[in-house]
C-alpha positions in Angstrom: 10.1 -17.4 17.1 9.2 -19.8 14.6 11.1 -21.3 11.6 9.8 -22.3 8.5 11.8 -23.7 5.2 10.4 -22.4 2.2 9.0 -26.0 1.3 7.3 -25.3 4.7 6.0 -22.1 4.3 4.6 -22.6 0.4 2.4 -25.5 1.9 1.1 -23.5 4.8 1.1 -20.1 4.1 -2.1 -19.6 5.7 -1.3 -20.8 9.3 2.2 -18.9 9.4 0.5 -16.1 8.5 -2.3 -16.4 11.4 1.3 -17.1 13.5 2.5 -13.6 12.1 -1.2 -11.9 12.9 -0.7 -13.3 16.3 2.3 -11.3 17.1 4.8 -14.1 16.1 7.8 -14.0 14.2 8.5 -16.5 11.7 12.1 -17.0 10.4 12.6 -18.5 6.6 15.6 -21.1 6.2 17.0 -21.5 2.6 18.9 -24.9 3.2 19.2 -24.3 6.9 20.2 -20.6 6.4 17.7 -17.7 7.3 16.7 -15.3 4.4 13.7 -13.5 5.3 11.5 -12.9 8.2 7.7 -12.6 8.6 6.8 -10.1 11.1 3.3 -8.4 12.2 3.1 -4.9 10.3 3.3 -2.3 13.4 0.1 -0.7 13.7 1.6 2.7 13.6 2.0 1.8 9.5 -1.0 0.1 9.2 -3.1 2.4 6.9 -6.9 2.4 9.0 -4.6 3.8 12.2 -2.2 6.5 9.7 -5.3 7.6 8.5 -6.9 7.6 12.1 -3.7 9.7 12.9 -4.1 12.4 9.9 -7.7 12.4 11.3 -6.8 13.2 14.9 -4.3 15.8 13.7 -7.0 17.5 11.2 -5.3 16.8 8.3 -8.3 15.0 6.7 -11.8 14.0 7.4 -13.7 11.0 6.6 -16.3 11.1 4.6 -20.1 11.3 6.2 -21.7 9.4 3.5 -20.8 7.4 0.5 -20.0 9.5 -3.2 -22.5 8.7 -5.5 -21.8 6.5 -8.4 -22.7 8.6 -11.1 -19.3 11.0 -10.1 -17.3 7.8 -10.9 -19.3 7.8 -13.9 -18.6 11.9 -15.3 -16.0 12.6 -18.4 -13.2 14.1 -17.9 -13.5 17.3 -19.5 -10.8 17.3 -22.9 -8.1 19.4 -22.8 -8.1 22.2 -25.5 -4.4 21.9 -26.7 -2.0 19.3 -25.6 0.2 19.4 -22.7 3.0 17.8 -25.0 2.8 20.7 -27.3 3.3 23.2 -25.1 6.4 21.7 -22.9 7.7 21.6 -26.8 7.1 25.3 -27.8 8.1 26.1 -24.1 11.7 24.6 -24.8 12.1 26.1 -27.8 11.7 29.7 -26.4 14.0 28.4 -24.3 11.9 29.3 -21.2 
């Protein structure tokens, strides 16, 4: 386990955090105290292997091929009547 004060750590972030990807633990002292701790995210968190989990259990699929651009590109259809309106007149029916 390493320790780092936070003088430390501001200055070199980047190698205590290739410390943390390298399975270490590094402890923070505030005047000698520890505060916090840098750990490795377990990979049963880590989003690429939840989602490779949801996979495996058929919960979703990846996709086969990238969307095209021009879906990021559509309108959103309008609404015909507003959704505040209609939580409004639903209140005061008293629904």
């Amino acid at each position: 386990m390493e320790k780092a004060t936070i003088s430390q750590l501001k200055n070199r972030l980047s190698a205590y955090l290739r410390l943390v990807r390298e399975g270490k633990t590094v402890v923070i002292l505030d005047r000698n105290q520890p505060v916090a701790r840098l750990e490795k995210v377990p990979d049963e968190i880590r989003p690429d292997a939840r989602l490779a989990r949801l996979e495996s259990k058929g919960i979703v699929s990846r996709a086969t091929k990238p969307l095209p651009l021009a879906l990021l590109r559509t309108q959103v259809p309008q609404a015909k009547s507003s959704v505040l309106a209609a939580l409004l007149d639903e209140r005061r029916e008293g629904r």
